[in-house]
Every structure is written in structure tokens, then in C-alpha cells.
VOPAGU-2260 file (C-alpha; in pm, 1 decimal, decimal comma):
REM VOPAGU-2260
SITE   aa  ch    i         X         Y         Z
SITE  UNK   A    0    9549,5    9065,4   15353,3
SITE  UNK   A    1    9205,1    9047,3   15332,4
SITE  UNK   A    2    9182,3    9408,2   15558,0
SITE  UNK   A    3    9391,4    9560,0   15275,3
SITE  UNK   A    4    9113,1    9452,3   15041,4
SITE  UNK   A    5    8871,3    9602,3   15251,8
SITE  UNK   A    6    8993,7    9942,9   15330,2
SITE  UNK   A    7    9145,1   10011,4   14972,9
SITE  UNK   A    8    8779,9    9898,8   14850,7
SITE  UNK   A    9    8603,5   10249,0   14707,3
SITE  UNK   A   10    8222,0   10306,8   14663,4
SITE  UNK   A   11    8235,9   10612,8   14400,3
SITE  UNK   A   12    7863,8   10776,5   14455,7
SITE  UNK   A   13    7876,8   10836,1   14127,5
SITE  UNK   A   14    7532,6   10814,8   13905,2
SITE  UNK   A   15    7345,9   10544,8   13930,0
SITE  UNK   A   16    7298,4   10297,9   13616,3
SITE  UNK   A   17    6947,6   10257,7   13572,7
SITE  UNK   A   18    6729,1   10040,8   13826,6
SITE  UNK   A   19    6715,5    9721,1   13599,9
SITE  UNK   A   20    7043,9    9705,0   13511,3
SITE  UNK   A   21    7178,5    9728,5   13893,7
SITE  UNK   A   22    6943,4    9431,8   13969,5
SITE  UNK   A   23    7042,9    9221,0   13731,0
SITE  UNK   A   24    7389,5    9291,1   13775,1
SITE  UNK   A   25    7325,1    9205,9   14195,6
SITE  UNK   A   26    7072,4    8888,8   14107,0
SITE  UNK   A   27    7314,1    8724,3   13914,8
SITE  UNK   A   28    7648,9    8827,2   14119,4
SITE  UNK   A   29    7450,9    8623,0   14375,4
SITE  UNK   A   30    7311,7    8371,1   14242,6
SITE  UNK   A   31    7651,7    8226,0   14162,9
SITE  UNK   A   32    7746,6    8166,2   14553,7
SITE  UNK   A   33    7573,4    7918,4   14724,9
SITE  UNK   A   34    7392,3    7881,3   15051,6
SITE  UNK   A   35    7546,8    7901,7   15366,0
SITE  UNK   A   36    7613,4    7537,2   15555,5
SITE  UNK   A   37    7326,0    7635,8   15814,6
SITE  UNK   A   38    7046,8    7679,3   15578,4
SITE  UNK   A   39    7095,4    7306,2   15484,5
SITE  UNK   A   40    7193,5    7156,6   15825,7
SITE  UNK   A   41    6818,3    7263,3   15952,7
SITE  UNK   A   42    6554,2    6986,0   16059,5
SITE  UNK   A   43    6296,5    7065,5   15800,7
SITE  UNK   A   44    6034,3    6768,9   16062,7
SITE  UNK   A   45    5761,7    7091,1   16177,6
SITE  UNK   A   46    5675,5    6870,8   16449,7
SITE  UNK   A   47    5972,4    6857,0   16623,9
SITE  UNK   A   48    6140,6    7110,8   16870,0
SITE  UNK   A   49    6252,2    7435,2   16679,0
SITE  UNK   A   50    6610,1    7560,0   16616,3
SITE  UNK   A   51    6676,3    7787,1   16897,4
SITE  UNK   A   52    6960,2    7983,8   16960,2
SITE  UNK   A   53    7043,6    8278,4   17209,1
SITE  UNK   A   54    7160,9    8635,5   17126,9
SITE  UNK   A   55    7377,0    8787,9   17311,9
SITE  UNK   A   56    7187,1    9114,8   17422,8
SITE  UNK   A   57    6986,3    8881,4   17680,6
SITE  UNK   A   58    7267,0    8912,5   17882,3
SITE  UNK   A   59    7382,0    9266,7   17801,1
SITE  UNK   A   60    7371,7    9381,5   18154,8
SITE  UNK   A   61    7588,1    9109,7   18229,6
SITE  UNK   A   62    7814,5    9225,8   17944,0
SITE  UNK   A   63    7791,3    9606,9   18005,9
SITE  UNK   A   64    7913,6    9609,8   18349,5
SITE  UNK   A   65    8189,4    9256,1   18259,5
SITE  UNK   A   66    8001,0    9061,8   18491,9
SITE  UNK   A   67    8022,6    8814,0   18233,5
SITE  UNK   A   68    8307,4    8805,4   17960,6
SITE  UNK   A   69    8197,6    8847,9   17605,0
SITE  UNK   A   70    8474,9    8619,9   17495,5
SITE  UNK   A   71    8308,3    8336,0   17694,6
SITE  UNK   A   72    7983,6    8366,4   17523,6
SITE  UNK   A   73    7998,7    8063,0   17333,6
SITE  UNK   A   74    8068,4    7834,7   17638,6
SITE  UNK   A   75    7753,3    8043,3   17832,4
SITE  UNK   A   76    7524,9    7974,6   17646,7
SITE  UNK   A   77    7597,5    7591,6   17587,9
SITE  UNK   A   78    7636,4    7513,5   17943,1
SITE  UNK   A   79    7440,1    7754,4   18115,6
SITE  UNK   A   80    7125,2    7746,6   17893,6
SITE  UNK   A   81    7209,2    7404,4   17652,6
SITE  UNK   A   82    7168,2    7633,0   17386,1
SITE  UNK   A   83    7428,3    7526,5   17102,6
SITE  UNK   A   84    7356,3    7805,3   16880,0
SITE  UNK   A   85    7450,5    8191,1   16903,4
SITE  UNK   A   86    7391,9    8551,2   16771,8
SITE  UNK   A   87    7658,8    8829,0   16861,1
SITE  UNK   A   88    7617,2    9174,0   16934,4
SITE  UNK   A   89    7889,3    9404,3   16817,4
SITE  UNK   A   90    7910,7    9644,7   17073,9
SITE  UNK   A   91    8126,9    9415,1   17308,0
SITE  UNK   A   92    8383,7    9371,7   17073,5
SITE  UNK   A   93    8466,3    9709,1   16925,4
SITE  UNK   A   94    8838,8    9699,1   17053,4
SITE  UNK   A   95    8889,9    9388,5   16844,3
SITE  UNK   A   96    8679,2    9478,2   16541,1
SITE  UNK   A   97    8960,9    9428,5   16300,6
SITE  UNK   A   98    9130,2    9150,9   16478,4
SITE  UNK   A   99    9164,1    8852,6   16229,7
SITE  UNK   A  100    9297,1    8637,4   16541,6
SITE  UNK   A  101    9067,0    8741,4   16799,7
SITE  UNK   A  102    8760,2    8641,4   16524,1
SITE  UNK   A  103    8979,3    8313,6   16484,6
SITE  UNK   A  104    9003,3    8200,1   16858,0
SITE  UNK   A  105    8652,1    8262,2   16883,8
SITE  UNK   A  106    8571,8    8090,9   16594,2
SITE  UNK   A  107    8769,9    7751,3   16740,1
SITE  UNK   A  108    8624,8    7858,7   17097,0
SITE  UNK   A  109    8267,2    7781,6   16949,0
SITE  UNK   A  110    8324,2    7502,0   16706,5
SITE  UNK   A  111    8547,3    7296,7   17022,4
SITE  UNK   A  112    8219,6    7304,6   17240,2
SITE  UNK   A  113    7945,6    7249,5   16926,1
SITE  UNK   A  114    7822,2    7574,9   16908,5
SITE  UNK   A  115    7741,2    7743,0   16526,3
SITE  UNK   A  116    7787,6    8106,0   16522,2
SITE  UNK   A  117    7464,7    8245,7   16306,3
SITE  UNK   A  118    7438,5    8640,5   16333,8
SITE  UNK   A  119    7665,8    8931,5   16398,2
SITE  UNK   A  120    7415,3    9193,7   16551,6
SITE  UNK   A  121    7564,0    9542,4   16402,5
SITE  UNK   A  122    7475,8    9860,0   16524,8
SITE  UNK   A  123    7663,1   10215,6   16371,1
SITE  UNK   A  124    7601,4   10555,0   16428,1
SITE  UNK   A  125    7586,0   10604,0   16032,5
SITE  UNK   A  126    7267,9   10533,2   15858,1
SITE  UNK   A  127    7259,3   10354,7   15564,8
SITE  UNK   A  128    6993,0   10565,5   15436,4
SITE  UNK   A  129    7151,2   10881,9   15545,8
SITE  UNK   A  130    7025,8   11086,7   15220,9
SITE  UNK   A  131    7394,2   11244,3   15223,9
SITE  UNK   A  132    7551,2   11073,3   14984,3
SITE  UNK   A  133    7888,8   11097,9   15184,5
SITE  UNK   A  134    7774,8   11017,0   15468,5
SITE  UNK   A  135    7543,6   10731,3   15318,8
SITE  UNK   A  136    7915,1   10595,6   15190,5
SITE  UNK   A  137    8106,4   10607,9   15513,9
SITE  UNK   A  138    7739,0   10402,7   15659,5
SITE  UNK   A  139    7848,1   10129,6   15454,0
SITE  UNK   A  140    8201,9   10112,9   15460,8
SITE  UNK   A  141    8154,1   10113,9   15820,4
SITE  UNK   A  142    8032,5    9746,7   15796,0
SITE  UNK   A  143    8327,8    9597,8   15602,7
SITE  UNK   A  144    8465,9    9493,3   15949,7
SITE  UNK   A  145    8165,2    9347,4   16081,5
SITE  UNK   A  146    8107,6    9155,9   15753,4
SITE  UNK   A  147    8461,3    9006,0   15760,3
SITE  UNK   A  148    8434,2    8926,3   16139,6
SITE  UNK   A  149    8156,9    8748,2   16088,8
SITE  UNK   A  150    8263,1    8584,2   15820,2
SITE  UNK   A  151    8583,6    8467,8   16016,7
SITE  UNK   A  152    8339,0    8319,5   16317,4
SITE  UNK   A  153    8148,7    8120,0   16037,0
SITE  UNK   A  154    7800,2    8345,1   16088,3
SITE  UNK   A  155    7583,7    8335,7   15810,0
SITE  UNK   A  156    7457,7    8674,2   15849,3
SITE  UNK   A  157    7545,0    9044,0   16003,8
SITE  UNK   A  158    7180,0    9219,2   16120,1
SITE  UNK   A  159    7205,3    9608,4   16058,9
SITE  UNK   A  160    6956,4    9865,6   16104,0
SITE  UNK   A  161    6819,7   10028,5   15805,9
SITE  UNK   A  162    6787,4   10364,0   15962,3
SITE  UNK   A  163    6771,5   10724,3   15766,9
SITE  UNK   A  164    6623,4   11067,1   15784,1
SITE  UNK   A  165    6387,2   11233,3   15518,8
SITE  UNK   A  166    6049,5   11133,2   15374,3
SITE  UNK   A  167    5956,2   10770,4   15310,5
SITE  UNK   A  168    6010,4   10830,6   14900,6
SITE  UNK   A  169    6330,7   10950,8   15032,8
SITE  UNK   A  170    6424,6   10688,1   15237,3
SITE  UNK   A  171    6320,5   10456,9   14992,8
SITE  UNK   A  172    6591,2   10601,2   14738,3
SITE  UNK   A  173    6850,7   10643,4   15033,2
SITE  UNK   A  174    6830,9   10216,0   15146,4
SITE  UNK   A  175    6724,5   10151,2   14821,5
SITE  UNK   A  176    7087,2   10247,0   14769,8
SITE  UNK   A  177    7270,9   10180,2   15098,1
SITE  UNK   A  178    7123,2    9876,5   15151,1
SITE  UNK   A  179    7172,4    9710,3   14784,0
SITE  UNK   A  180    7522,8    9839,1   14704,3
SITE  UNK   A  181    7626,7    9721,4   15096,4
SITE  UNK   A  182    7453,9    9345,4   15029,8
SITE  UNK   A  183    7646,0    9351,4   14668,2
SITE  UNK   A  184    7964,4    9349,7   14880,3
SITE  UNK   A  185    7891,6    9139,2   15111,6
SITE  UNK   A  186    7731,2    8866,9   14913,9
SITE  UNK   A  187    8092,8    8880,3   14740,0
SITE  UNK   A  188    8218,5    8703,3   15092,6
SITE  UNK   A  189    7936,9    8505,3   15086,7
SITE  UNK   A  190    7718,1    8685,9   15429,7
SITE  UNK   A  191    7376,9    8814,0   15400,5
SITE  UNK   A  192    7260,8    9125,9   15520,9
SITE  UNK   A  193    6959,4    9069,8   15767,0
SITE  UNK   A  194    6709,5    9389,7   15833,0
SITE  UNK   A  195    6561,8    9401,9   16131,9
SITE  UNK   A  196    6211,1    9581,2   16237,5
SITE  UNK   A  197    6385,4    9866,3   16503,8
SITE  UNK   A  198    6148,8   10146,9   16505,1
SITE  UNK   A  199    6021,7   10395,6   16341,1
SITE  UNK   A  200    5990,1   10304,8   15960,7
SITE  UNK   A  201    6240,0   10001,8   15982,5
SITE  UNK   A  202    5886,9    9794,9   16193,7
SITE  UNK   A  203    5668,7    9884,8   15846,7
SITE  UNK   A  204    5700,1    9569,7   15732,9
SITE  UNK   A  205    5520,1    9679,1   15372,1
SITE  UNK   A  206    5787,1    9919,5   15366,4
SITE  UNK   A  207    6042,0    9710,0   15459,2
SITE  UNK   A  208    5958,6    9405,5   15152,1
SITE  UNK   A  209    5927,1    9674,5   14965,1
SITE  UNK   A  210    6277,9    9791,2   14916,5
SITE  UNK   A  211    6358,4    9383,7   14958,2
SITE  UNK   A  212    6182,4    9367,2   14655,5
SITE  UNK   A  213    6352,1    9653,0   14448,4
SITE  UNK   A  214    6689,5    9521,3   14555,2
SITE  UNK   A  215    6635,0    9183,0   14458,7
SITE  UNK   A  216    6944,9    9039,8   14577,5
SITE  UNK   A  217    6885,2    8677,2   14784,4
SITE  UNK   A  218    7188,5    8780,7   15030,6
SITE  UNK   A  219    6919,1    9059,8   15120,3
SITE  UNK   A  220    6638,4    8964,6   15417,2
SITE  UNK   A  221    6509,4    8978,5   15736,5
SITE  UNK   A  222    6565,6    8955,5   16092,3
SITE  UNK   A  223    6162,6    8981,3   16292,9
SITE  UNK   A  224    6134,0    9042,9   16598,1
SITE  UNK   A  225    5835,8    8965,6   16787,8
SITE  UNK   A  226    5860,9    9271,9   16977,1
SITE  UNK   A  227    5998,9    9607,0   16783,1
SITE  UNK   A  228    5642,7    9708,8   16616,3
SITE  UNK   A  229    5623,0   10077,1   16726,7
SITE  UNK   A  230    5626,3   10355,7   16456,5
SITE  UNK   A  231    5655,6   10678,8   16652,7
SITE  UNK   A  232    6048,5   10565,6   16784,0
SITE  UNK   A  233    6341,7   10442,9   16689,6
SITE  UNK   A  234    6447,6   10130,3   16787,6
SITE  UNK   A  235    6074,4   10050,1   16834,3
SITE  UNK   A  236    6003,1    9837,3   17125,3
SITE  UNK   A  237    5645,2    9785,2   17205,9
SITE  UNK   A  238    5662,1    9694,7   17575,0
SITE  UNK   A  239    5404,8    9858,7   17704,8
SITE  UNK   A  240    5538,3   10087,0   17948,7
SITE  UNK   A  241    5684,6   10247,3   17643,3
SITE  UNK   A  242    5391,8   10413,7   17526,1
SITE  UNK   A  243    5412,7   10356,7   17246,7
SITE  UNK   A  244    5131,9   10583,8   17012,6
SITE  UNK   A  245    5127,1   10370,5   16704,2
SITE  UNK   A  246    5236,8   10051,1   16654,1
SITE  UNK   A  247    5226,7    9781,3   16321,6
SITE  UNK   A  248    5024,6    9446,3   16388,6
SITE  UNK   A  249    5293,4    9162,6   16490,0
SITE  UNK   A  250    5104,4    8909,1   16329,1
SITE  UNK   A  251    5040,8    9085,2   15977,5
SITE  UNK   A  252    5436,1    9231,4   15972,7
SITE  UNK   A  253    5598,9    8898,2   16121,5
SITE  UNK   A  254    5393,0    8719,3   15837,9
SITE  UNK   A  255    5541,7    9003,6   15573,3
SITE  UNK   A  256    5899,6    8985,3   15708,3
SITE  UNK   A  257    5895,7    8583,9   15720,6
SITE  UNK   A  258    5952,7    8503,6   15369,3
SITE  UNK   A  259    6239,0    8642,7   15335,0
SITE  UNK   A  260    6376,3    8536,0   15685,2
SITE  UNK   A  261    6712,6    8391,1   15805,2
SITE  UNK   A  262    6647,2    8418,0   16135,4
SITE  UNK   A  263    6364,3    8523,9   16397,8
SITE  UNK   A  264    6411,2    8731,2   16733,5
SITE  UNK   A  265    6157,9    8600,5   16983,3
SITE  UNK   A  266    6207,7    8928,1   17233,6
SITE  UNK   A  267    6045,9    8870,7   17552,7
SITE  UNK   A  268    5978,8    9120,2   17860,3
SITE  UNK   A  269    5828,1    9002,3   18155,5
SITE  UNK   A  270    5627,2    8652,7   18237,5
SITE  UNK   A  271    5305,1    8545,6   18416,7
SITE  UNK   A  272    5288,8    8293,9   18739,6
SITE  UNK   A  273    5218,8    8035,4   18444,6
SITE  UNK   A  274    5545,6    8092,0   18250,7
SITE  UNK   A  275    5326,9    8307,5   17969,8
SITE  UNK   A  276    5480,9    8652,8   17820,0
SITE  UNK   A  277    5276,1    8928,0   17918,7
SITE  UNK   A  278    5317,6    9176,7   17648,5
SITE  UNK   A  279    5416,7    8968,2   17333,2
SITE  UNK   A  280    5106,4    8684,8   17216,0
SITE  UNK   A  281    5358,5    8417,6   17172,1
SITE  UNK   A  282    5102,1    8141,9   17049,1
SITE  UNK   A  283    4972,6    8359,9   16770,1
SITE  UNK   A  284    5334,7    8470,7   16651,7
SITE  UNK   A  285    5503,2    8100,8   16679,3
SITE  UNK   A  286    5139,3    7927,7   16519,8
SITE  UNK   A  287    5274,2    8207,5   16201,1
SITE  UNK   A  288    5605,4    8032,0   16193,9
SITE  UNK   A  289    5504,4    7671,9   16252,6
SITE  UNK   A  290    5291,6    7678,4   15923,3
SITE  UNK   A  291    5524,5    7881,5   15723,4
SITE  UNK   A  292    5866,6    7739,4   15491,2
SITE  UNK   A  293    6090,2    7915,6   15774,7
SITE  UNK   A  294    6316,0    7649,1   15874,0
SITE  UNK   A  295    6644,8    7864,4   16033,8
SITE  UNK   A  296    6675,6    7944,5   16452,9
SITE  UNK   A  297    6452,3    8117,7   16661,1
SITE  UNK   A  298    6703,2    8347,9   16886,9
SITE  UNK   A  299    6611,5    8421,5   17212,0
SITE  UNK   A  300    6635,3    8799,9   17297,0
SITE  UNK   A  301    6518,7    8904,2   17625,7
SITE  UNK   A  302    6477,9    9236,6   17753,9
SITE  UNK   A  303    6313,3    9290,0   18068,3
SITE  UNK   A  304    6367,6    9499,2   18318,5
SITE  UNK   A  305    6229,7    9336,8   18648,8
SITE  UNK   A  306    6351,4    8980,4   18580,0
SITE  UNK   A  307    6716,6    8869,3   18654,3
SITE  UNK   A  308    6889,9    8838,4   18302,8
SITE  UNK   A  309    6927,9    8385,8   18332,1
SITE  UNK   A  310    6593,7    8322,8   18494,8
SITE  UNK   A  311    6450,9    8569,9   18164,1
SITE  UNK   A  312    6623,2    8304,4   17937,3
SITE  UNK   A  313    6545,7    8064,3   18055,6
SITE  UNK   A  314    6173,7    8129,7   18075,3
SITE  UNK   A  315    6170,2    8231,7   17724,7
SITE  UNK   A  316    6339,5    7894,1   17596,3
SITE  UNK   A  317    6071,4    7714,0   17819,8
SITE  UNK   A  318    5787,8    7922,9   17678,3
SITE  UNK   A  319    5894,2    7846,3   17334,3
SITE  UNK   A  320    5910,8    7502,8   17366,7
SITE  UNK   A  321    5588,3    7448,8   17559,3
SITE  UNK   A  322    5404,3    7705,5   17277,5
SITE  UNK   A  323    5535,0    7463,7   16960,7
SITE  UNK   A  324    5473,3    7129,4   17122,0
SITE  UNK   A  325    5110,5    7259,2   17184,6
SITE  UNK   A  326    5068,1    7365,5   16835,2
SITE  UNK   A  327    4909,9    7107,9   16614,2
């Protein structure tokens, strides 16, 4: 069994071979498997609609208190929103984590109605860049299930959060190594590891390519979001009622992060009598990714507070569209 294969599977922490030889060994492991399916399937016209799709944490209220069923999600968001693409979050399916049927029936349950399954949103306590090697280990293994979950629901991708504790040289060396020998194994089933910008040093977008770069495996990218920028707090949101004391510039780090995209968050807060976002300048960000070689989905994640959960989708899915047509 495939779960056999992933629990008896052993990271020794042992020492490290030398920098070049662990990227060549993680370039070329990679650049055997191809593409996923979705990367190919995309509409490459720029003057057409974009790819949109809907994560799941727009409805997480919904979720939390099972309003809405997380096993319906699929179905929701085709025939509540006509959205026929989707991003999961893993916290409303830890019961059935290592569930090869559950991740089956959900797989059919999307593919019956025509909706793709594109992200597996994954958030653990452990840090990948905990400088603990032990606990830096247990971090990754951690993942296995999400990986293979996601896998089984035909995602491309699982987003983690590339959180750890020490200096930035420090947490350089820490993700440096979390982060490459955790895309190593999952570029072995063929899913790419996604960071996204979540606070703190994770929305330093420099910092960010930076370690992209070291690692140099292609099943290693990004995951912007027009919204996480702040620097003083984890998880990063810059809403403003926040207060948030520093923040990085959303153009300059969505325009860092892009290249090495497979998806985009478009977060969204609250909206004006005229249907525009009040806190997030969506024309500037979506002019960045009109003109640029992304060509995967643009998820819809929104977050406010003082906006029912549907009417915030679907406000955000208007916006969007109304934003790209106008762009020349």
C-alpha cells in the first residue's frame, strides 16, 4: 500500500552532501516527470476571461460551524458560484487524512460534475524550518498524507507554509533544507510544493525566490496572495484594521513570486457601493498578471468580516472579471 510506503519512508538528518551536489541530484530527479494535465489544459488567449477557481477558506465559517459540508464542496462551488475549479483546505478533513477511499469518492464527486481539483491548502503545527533538526523532520513527514491525498483528488499542488524560528541566515539553512528535501519527495508522486506569502518572513518575496533559487527543483514555487504582505505577523494579512507596522509592496512581491507561480490567491475583504475592493488595488495587481507568462487559476479567497461569506464570492468573481475585461 502506498501508506506503507509512506510511513516506513525515513529522512536520516544526517550531514548534508554539499549544496551542488543536492541540486543536481533534485534538478534532474525532476526533470524526468512531466507536467501536470492542468498546466497544459490552460487557455494561453490573454484576452479572454481568466482561469478562476474558488478555495475553500471563503466559506470557512460555513465549514467551521457544518453549515455547509466539506464533502459537498465540489458541487458548491459549481452550482452555487459556476466556478468549475477548486482549492482545498486541510483543516476540514483531518479525520480522513489517511483515507485512500474518502480521497477517491471525492475525487469521482468532482470529476462527475466537471470540476478539476488544483490545490490542497496544508497547514501543520510543525515548521519546516524549525532549526531543530528533529523537529524540522517530523515538519515534513507530517505532509506525506497531504501529498498523497492530493495526489488521489488529482490536485496538482499541496500549498504549505514555510514557517521557522531563528535569524533569516538561519531560516534560510532551516527551509533551505525542509523545503528542498520535502519537494524531493513529493516531486517523486509527481505534486509540487506551492509557498505561500503568510506573514512574517514567508511575505519577503526576495527572501522567498531566494531559497526558490538555491533549491532549484521545478516541483518548488509559489502560491501569491494579493493580500498577506505584512512583516511584523504571522500569517500576514494586511487588512487594514490589522495594523499592520510594516508591510512588503504587493505589486513589487506579486511580480517576484509570479514567475515561479502555479497558482494566485486573489484575497479580498470588504467592497465599495461600486463592486471595488477597498483594501487590496485589484487593477494594479491583475494589470501584473495580465502581462506576465502566468497562465494557471486565479482562486478566489475571501476573508471579510462584515460581508456574508456567498455575496463576498461572488463580488470577488465579479470584480475580477470586470478588472481583466477592462485591461487592454
Amino acid at each position: 500500500m502506498v501508506w506503507k510506503k509512506f510511513q516506513e519512508h525515513s529522512l536520516t538528518f544526517v550531514e548534508m552532501k554539499s549544496r551542488r551536489t543536492f541540486i543536481k541530484k533534485t534538478a534532474l530527479a525532476a526533470s524526468a516527470i512531466s507536467l501536470p494535465l492542468s498546466y497544459a489544459c490552460v487557455n494561453k488567449t490573454k484576452n479572454n476571461m481568466p482561469n478562476i477557481s474558488l478555495a475553500q477558506w471563503s466559506l470557512n465559517r460555513a465549514f467551521f460551524d457544518k453549515t455547509l459540508d466539506p464533502i459537498q464542496f465540489a458541487n458548491i462551488a459549481k452550482n452555487d458560484y459556476g466556478i468549475s475549479a477548486v482549492e482545498y483546505v486541510n483543516q476540514f478533513y483531518t479525520e480522513n487524512a489517511t483515507n485512500e477511499k474518502f480521497w477517491a469518492e471525492m475525487a469521482t464527486r468532482a470529476s462527475d460534475i466537471g470540476v478539476e481539483s488544483l490545490i490542497m491548502m496544508v497547514d501543520e503545527k510543525e515548521k519546516l524550518g524549525d532549526k531543530a533538526i528533529g523537529k524540522r523532520k517530523t515538519a515534513i513527514e507530517a505532509h506525506y498524507k497531504w501529498i498523497h491525498a492530493a495526489k488521489l483528488l488529482g490536485c496538482h499542488s499541496i500549498r504549505v507554509n514555510a514557517f521557522g524560528d531563528g535569524s533569516l541566515d538561519e531560516l534560510e539553512a532551516s527551509l533551505t533544507d525542509g523545503l528542498g528535501r520535502l519537494t524531493e519527495y513529493a516531486a517523486e508522486e509527481n505534486i509540487h510544493i506551492l509557498i505561500e506569502n503568510h506573514g512574517l518572513h514567508t511575505s519577503n518575496a526576495s527572501f522567498i525566490t531566494g531559497i526558490i533559487k538555491m533549491i532549484n527543483n521545478p516541483f518548488l514555487g509559489t502560491l501569491p496572495d494579493f493580500g498577506n504582505w505584512c512583516l511584523t505577523a504571522e500569517w500576514g494579512s494586511t487588512e487594514t484594521s490589522k495594523n499592520c507596522s510594516t508591510s512588503y509592496q504587493p505589486e513589487e512581491g506579486l511580480t517576484e513570486l509570479l514567475p515561479y507561480a502555479k497558482g494566485v490567491s486573489a484575497k479580498s475583504y470588504a467592497f465599495d457601493s461600486n463592486g471595488n475592493e477597498t483594501v487590496i488595488e485589484y487593477p494594479k495587481l491583475l494589470n501584473i498578471i495580465k502581462r506576465s507568462d502566468f497562465e494557471g487559476h486565479i482562486g478566489i479567497e475571501f476573508e471579510g468580516e462584515n460581508m456574508e461569506e456567498p455575496e463576498g464570492i461572488k463580488a470577488t468573481k465579479s470584480l475580477i472579471e470586470k478588472v481583466w475585461a477592462s485591461l487592454d
